[in-house]
C-alpha distance (Angstrom), angle and dihedral (degrees) to the residues before:
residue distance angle dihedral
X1 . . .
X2 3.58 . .
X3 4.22 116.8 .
X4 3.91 109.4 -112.6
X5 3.96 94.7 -107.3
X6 3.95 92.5 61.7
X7 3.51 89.3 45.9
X8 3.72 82.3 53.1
X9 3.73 96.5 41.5
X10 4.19 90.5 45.6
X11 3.59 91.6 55.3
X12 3.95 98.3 39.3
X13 3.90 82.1 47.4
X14 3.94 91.6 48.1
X15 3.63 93.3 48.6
X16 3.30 92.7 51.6
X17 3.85 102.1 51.9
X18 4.08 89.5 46.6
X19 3.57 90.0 61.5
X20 3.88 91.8 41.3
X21 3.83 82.6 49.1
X22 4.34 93.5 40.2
X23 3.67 88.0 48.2
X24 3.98 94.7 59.9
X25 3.85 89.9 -127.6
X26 4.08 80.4 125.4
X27 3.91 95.2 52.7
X28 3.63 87.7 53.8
X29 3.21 101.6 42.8
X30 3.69 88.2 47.9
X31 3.73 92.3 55.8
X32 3.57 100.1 49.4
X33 3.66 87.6 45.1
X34 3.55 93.8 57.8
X35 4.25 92.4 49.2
X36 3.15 106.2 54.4
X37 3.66 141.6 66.9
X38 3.84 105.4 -104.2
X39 3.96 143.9 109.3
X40 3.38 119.6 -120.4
X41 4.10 112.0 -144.7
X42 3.63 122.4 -142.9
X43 3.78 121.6 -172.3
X44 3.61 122.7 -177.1
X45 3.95 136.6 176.6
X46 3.17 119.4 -165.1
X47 4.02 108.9 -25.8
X48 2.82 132.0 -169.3
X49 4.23 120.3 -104.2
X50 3.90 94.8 -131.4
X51 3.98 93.7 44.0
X52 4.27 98.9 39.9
X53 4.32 83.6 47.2
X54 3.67 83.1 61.0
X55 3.57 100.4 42.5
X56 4.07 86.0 49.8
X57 3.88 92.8 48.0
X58 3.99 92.8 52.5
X59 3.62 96.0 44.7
X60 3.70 88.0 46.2
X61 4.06 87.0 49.6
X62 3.82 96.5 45.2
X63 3.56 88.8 63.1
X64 4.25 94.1 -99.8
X65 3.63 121.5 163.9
X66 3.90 121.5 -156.1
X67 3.61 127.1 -137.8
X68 3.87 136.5 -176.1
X69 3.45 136.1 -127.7
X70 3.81 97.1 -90.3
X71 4.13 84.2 55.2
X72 3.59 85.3 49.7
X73 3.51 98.5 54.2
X74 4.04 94.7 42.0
X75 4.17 80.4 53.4
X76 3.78 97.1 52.7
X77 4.36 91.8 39.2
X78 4.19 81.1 54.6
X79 4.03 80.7 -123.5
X80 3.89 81.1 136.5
X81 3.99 146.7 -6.4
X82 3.82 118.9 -99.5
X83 3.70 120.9 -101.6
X84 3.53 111.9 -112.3
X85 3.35 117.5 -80.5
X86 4.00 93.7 16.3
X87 3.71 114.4 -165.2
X88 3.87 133.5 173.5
X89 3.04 127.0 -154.4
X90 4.14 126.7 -152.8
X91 3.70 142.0 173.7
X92 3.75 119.3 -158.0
X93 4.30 113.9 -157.2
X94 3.27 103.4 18.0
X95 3.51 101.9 -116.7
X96 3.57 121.3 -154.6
X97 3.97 93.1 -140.0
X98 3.75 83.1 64.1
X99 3.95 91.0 88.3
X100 3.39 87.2 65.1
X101 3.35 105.4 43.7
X102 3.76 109.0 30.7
X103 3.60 108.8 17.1
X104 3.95 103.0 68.6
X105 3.83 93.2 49.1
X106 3.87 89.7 47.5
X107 3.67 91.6 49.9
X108 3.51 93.9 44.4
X109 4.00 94.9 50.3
X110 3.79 95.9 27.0
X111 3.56 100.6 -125.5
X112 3.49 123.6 164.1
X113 3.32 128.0 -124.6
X114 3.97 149.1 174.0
X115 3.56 128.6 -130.8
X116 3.16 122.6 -161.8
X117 3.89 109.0 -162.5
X118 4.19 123.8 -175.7
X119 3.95 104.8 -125.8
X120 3.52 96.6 -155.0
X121 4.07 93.0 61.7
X122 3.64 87.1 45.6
X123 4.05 88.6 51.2
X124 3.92 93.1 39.4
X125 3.48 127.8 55.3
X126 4.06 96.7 -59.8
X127 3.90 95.0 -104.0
X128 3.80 122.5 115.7
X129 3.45 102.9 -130.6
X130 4.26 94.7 -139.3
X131 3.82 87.6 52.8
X132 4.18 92.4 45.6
X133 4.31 96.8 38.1
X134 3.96 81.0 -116.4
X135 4.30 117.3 153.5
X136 3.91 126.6 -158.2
């Protein structure tokens, strides 16, 4: 069960993004997106399966085409042009819940992704301290 402030926050947030969408900002966006010669960033943190399955399929729809890091880095060096409709794709934390969520659909589609995971949780006791109230 969901506390009453995200169900506040979800539907504020879902308002918000239908009349982004009603107002044809998106389509626009979308368009110039898709002509020109730029990357479009993603960063998630820990999503949620349902909601990053969606953002997959519409990217996917709209004609997106996802690169990795090594792409990325090629791009920014001016080695080579982006494909059109460049987008990245990165994870910050490393959550475990991620296997669950992320890492089936990836597989599945082959999409590449970057994961950016904090060493010291991984060396310490595998809690972040902000989440957990913990100090240095």
């Amino acid at each position: 069960m969901l506390r009453p402030y995200l169900l506040v926050r979800h539907f504020c947030c879902g308002f918000l993004a239908i009349a982004v969408i009603a107002s044809g900002r998106v389509r626009r966006a979308n368009k110039r997106v898709l002509n020109s010669d730029v990357v479009t960033a993603i960063y998630f943190h820990n999503p949620n399966k349902r909601l990053f399955a969606r953002c997959v399929q519409w990217l996917t729809k709209n004609g997106y085409t996802f690169i990795s890091v090594d792409d990325l880095i090629k791009i920014l060096h001016r080695d080579v042009n982006p494909p059109r409709g460049a987008v990245w794709f990165s994870f910050d934390d490393g959550f475990k819940e991620l296997l669950q969520t992320v890492v089936p659909l990836i597989r599945q589609r082959q999409i590449p992704i970057t994961l950016f995971i904090p060493s010291g949780i991984v060396g310490g006791n595998g809690l972040f301290p902000w989440l957990h109230g913990q100090t240095s």
